[in-house]
Residue frames as qw, qx, qy, qz and C-alpha x, y, z in Angstrom:
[[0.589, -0.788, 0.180, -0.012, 66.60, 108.90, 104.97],
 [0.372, 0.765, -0.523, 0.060, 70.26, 108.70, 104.95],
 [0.364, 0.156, -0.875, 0.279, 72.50, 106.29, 107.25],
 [0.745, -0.425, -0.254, -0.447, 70.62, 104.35, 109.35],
 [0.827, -0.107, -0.519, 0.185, 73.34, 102.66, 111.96],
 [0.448, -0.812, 0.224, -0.300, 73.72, 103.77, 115.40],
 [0.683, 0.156, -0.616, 0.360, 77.48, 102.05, 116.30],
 [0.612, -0.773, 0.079, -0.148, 77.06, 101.47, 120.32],
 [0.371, 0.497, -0.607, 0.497, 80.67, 101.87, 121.64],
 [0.694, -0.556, 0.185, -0.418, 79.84, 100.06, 124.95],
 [0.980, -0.174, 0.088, 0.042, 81.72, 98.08, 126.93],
 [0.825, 0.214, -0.042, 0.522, 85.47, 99.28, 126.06],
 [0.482, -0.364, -0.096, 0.791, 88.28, 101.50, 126.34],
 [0.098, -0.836, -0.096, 0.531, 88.35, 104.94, 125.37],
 [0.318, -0.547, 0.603, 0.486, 90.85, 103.98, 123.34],
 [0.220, 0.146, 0.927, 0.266, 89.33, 101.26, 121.49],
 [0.226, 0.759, 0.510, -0.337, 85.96, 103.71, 120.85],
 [0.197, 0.812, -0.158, -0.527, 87.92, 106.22, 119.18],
 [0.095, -0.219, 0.822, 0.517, 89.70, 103.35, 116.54],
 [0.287, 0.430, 0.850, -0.100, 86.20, 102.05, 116.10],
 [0.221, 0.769, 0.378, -0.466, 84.88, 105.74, 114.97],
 [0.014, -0.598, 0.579, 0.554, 87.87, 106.46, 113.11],
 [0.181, -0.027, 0.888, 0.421, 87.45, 103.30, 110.69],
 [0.194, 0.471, 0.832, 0.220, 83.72, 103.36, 110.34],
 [0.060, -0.492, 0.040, 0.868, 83.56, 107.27, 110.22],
 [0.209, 0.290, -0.623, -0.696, 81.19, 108.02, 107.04],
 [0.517, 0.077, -0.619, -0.586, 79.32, 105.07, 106.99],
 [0.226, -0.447, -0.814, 0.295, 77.28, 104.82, 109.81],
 [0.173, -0.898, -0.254, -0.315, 74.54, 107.85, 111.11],
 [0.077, 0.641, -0.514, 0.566, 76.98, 107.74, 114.24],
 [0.475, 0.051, -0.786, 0.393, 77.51, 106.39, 117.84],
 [0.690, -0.547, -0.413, -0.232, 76.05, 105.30, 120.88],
 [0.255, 0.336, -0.645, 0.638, 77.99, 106.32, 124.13],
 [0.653, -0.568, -0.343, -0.366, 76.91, 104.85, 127.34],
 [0.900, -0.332, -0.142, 0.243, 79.33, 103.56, 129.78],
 [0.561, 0.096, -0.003, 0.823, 82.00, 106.01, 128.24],
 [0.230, -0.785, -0.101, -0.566, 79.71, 108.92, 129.43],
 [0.706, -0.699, -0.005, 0.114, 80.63, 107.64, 133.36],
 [0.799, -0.243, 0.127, 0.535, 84.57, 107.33, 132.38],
 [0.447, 0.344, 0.199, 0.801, 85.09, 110.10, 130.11],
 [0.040, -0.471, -0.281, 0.835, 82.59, 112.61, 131.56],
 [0.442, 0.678, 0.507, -0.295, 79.44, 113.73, 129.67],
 [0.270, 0.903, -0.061, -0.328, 81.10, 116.61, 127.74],
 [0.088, -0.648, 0.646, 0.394, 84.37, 115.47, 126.86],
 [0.465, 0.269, 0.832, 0.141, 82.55, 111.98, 125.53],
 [0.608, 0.723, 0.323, -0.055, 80.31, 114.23, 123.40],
 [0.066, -0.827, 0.422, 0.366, 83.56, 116.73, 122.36],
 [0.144, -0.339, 0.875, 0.315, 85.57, 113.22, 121.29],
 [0.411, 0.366, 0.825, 0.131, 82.66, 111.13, 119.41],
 [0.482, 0.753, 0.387, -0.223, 81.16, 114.05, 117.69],
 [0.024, 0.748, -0.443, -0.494, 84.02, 114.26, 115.29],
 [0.006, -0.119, 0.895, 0.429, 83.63, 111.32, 113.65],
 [0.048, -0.372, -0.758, -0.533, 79.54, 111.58, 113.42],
 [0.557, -0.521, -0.131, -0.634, 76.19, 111.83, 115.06],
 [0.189, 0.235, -0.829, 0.471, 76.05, 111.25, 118.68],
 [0.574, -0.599, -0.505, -0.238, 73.47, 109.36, 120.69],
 [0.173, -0.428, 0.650, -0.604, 74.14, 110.10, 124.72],
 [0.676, -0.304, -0.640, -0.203, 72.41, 106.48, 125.99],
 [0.002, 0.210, -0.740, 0.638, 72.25, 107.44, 130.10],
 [0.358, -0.466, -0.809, -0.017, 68.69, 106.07, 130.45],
 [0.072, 0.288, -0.507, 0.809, 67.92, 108.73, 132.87],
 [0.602, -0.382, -0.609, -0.349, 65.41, 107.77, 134.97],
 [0.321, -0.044, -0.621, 0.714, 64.64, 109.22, 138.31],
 [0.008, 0.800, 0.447, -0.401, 62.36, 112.12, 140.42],
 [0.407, 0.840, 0.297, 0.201, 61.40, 114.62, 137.99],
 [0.327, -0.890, 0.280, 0.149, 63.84, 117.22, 139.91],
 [0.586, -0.590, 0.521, 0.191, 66.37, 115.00, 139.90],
 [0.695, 0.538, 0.379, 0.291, 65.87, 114.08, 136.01],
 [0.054, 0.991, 0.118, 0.040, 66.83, 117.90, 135.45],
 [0.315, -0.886, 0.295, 0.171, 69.25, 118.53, 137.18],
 [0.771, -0.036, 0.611, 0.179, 70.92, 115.27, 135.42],
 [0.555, 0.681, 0.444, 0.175, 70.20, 116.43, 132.08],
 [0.095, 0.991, -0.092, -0.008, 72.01, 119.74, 132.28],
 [0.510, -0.430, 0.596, 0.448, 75.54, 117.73, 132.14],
 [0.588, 0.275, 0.640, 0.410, 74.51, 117.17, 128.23],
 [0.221, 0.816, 0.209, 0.492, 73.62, 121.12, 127.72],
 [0.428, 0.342, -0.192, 0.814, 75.93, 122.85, 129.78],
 [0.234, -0.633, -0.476, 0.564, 75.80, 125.43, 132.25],
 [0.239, 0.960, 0.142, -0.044, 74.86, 129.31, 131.37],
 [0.080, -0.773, 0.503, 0.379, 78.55, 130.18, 131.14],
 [0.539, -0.010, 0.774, 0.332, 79.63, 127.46, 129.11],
 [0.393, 0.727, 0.553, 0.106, 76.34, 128.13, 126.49],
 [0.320, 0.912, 0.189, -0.173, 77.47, 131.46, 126.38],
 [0.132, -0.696, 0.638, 0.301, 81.05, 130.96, 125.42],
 [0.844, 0.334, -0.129, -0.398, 79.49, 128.42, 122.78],
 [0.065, -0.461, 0.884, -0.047, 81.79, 125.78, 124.62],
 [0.566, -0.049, 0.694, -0.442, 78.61, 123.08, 124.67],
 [0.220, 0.144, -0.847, -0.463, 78.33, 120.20, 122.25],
 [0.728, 0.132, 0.372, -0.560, 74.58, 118.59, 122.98],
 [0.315, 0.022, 0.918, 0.239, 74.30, 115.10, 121.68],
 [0.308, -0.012, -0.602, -0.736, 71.81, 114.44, 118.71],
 [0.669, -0.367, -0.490, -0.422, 70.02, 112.21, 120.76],
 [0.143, -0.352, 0.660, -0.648, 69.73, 111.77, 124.79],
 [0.587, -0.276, -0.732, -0.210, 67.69, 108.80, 126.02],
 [0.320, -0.293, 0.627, -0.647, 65.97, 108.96, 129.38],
 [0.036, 0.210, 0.967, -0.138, 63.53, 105.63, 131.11],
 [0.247, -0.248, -0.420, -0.838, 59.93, 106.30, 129.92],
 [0.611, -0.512, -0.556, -0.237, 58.93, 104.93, 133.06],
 [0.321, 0.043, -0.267, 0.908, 60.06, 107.63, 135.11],
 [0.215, 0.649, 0.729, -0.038, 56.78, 108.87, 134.14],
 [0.334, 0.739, 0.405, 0.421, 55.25, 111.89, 132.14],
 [0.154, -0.968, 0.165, -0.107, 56.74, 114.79, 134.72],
 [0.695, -0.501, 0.345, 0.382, 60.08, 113.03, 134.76],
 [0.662, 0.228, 0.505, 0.504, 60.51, 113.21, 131.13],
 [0.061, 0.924, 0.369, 0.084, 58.75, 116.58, 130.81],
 [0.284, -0.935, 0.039, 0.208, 61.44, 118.02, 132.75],
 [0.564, -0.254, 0.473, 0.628, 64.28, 116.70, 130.52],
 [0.416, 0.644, 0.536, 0.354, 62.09, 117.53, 127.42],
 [0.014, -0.941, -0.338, 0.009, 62.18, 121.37, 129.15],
 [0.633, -0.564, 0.275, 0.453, 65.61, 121.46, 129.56],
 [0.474, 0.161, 0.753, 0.427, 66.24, 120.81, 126.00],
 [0.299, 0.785, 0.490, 0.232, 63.70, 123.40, 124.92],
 [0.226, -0.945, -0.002, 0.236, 65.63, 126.14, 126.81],
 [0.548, -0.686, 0.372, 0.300, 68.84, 125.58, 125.29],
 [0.183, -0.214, 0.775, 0.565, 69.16, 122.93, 122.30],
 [0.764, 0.328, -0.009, -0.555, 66.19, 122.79, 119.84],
 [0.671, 0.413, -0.453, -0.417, 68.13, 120.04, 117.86],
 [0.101, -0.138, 0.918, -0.359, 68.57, 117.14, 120.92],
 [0.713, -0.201, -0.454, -0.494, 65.87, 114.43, 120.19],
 [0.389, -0.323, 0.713, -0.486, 64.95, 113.26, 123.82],
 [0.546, 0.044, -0.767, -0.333, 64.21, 109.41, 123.28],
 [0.698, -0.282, 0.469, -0.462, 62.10, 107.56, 125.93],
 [0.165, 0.306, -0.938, 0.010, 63.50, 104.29, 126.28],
 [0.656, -0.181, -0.435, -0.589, 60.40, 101.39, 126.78],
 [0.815, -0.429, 0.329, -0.206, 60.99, 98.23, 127.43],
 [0.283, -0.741, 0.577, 0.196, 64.15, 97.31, 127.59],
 [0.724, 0.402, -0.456, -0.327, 65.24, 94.62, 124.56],
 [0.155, 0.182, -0.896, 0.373, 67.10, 92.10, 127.78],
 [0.294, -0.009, 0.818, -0.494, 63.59, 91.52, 128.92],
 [0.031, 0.039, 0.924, 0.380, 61.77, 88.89, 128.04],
 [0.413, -0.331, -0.706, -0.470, 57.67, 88.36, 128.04],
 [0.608, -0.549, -0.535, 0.206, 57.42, 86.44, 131.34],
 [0.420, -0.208, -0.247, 0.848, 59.84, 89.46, 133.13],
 [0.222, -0.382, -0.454, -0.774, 57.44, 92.01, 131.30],
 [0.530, -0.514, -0.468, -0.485, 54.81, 90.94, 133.26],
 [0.737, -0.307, -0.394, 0.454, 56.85, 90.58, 136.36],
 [0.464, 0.079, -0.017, 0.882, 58.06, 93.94, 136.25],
 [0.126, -0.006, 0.129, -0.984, 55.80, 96.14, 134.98],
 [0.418, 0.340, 0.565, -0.625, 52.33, 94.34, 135.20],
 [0.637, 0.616, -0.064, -0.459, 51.61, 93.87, 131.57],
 [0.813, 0.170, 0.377, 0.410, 52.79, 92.19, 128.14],
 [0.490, -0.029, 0.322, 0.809, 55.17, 93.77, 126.09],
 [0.148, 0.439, 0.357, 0.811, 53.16, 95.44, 123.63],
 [0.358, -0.854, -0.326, -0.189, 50.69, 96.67, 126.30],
 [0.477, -0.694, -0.011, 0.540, 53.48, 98.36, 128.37],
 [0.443, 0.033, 0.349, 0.825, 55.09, 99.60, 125.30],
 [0.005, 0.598, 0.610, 0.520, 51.99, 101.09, 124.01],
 [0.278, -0.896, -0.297, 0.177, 51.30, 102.77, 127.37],
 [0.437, -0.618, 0.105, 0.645, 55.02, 104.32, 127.69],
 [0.042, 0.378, 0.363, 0.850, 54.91, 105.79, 123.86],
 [0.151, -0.707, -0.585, -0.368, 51.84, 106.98, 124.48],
 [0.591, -0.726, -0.185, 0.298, 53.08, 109.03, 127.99],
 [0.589, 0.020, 0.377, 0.714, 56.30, 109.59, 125.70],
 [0.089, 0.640, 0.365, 0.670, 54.24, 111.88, 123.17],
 [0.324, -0.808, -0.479, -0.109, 52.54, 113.58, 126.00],
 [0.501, -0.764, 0.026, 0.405, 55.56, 114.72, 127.94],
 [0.127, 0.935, -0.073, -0.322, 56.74, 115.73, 124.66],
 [0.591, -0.446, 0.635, 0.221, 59.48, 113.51, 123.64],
 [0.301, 0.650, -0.409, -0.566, 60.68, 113.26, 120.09],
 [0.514, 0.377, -0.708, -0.305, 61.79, 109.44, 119.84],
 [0.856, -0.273, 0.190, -0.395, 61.10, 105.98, 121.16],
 [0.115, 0.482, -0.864, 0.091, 63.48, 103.19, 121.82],
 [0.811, -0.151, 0.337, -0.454, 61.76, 100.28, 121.52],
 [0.475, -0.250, 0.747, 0.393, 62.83, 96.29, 120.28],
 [0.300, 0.008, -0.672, -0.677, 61.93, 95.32, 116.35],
 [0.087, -0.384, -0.901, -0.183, 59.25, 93.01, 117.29],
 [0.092, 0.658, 0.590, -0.458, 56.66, 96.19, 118.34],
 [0.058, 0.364, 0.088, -0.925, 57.12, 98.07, 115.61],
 [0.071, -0.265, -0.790, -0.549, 54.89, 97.00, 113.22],
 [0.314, -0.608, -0.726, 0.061, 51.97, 97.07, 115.85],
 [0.163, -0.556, -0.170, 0.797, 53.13, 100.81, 117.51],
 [0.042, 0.155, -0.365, -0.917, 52.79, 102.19, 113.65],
 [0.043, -0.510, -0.833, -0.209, 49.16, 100.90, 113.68],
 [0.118, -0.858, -0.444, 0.228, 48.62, 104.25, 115.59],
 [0.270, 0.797, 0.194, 0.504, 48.37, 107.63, 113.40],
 [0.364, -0.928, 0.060, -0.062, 49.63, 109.50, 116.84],
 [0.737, -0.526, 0.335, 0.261, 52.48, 107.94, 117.21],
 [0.676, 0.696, 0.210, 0.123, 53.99, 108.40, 113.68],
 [0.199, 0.913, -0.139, 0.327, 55.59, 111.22, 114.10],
 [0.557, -0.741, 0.358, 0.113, 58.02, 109.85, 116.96],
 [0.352, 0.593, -0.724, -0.008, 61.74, 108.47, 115.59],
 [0.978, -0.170, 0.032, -0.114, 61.88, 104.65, 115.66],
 [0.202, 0.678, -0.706, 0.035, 65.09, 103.51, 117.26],
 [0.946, -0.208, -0.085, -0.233, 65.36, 99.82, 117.56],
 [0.078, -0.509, 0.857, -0.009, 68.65, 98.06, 119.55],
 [0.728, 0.061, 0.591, -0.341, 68.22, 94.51, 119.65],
 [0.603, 0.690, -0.105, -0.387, 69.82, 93.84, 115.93],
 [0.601, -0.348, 0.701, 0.161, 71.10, 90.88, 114.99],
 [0.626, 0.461, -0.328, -0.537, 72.08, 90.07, 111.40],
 [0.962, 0.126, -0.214, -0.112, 71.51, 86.36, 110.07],
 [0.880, -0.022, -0.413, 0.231, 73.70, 83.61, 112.00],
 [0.032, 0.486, -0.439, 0.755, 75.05, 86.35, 114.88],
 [0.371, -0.279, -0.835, 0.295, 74.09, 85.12, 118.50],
 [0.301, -0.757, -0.382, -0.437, 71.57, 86.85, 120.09],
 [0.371, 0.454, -0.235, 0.776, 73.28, 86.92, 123.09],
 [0.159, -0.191, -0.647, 0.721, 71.77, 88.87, 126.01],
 [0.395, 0.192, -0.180, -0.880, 69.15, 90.27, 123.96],
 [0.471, 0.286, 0.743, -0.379, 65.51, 88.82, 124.11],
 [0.501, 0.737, 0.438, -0.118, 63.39, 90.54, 121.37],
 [0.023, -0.673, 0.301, 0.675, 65.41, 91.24, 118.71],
 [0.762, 0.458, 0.437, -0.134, 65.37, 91.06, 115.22],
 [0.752, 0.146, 0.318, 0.559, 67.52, 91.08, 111.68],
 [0.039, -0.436, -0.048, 0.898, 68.28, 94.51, 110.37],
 [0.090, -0.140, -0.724, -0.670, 66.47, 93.80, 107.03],
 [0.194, -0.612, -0.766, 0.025, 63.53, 92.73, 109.00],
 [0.269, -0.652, -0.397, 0.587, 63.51, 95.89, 111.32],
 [0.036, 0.168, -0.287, -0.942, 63.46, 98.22, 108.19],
 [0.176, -0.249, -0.863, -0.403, 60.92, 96.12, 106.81],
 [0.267, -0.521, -0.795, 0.160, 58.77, 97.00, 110.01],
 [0.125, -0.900, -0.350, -0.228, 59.39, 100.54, 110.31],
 [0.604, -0.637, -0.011, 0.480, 62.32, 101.12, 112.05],
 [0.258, 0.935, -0.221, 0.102, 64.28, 104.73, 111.38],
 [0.125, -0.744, 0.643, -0.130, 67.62, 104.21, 113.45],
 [0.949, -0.225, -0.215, -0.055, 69.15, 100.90, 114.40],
 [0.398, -0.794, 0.431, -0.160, 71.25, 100.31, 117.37],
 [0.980, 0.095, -0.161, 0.069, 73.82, 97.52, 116.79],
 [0.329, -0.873, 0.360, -0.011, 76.84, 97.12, 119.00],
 [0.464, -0.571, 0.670, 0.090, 78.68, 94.01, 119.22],
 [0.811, 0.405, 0.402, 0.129, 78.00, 92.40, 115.86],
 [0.599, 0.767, 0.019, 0.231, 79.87, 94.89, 114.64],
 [0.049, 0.877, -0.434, 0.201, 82.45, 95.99, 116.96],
 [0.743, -0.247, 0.619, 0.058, 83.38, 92.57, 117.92],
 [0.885, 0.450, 0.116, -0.009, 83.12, 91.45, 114.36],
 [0.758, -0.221, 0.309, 0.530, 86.95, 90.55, 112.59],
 [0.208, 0.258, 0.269, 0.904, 86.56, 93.60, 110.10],
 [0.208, 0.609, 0.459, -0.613, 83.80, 96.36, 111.78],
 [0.227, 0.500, -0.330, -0.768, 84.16, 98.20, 108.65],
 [0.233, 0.064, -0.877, -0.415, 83.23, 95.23, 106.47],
 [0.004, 0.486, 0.831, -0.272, 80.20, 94.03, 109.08],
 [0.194, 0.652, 0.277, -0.679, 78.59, 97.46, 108.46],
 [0.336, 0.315, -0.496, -0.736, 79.18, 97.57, 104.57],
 [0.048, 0.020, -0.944, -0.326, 77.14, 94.78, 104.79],
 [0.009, 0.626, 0.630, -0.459, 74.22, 95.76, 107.02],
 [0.218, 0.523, -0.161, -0.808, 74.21, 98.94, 104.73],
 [0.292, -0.033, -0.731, -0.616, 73.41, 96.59, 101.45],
 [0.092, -0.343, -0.931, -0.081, 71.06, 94.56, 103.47],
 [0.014, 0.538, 0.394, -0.745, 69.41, 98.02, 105.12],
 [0.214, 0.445, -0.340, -0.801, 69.25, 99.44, 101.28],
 [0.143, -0.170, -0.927, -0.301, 67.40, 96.43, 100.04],
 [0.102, -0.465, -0.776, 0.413, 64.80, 96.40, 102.83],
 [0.168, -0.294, 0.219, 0.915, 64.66, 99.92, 101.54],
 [0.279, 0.116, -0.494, -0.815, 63.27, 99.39, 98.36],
 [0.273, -0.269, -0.874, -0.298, 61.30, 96.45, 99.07],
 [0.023, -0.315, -0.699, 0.642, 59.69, 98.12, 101.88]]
């Protein structure tokens, strides 16, 4: 597999997103846009980020099945647009696997009418909550809610899973689930604060477990060279690599 860093541009200007892409352009898979989807507008965010790589779209969507749909068609365009090949579709689009299996379905259908190459990612359980909140929330521990929402994930059709490092070892214990794209936020390399993030783990580690993508935002775009923080996660990603 080639680059393996998802750079989440969250939490800034416009401005400051597009020096970030520019410098680390090349040597990342590509960017995360979440917050700059509400300020820039769906399309013009994918237009301006998909020039310097691969683009995630991170809106979580997560509603009535209808209302998933109707949502979803700001990231593939309307029939005029599609046919005046004006419509840029992100690489990846992330919606709330607990929405349930006809909420996702209907983004998954969207997507089939339009872009074959948009991986629709069902987001789990979120990497800001902890054990005890787990069980507060959704009635379960971690891995047992994860395990249900992959599993709901495949069914409605969904290509990837967003889940933290510490499940993936255990999720690849099942032969079904293989075949989804492991993206893991929640990446902290050695002596970096953890931050608001519960379950997270090093990037070395999270190769080590299985993980295809990693999502890493403010270790690197905070960091006093970005471009240096990432040539370094690349050696430690290219170790893990071999030793895996």
């Amino acid at each position: 597999m080639g680059k393996r860093i998802i750079v989440a541009l969250d939490g800034m200007s416009e401005e400051k997103a597009i020096e970030i892409a520019e410098m680390l352009k090349g040597e990342v898979w590509g960017f995360k846009v979440n917050d700059l989807l509400d300020t820039m507008g769906p399309r013009q965010c994918l237009r301006t980020f998909r020039r310097y790589g691969n683009v995630m779209a991170d809106p979580k969507l997560c509603d009535i099945p209808n209302t998933m749909s109707n949502r979803s068609r700001a990231y593939f365009g309307d029939s005029e647009e599609r046919a005046q090949g004006l419509v840029i579709a992100p690489d990846i689009l992330t919606i709330m696997a607990c929405a349930g299996i006809d909420g996702m379905r209907a983004v998954v259908e969207q997507r089939n009418e339009f872009f074959s190459y948009t991986e629709i990612a069902a987001v789990t359980v979120l990497t800001s909550i902890s054990e005890e909140e787990c069980n507060l929330i959704f009635g379960g521990p971690v891995k047992s809610k994860v395990l249900e929402f992959a599993r709901t994930a495949l069914i409605a059709g969904c290509d990837a899973l967003v889940c933290s490092p510490q499940e993936l070892v255990f999720l690849n214990q099942f032969p079904e689930l293989q075949r989804l794209t492991k993206i893991t936020p929640g990446i902290r390399p050695e002596g970096v604060s953890a931050q608001d993030q519960k379950r997270i783990n090093t990037p070395y580690q999270a190769i080590l477990n299985g993980a295809d993508l990693l999502v890493i935002g403010r270790a690197i775009t905070q960091a006093k060279n970005p471009l240096e923080a990432v040539q370094t996660i690349n050696e430690e990603i290219a170790e893990a690599g071999i030793e895996k």
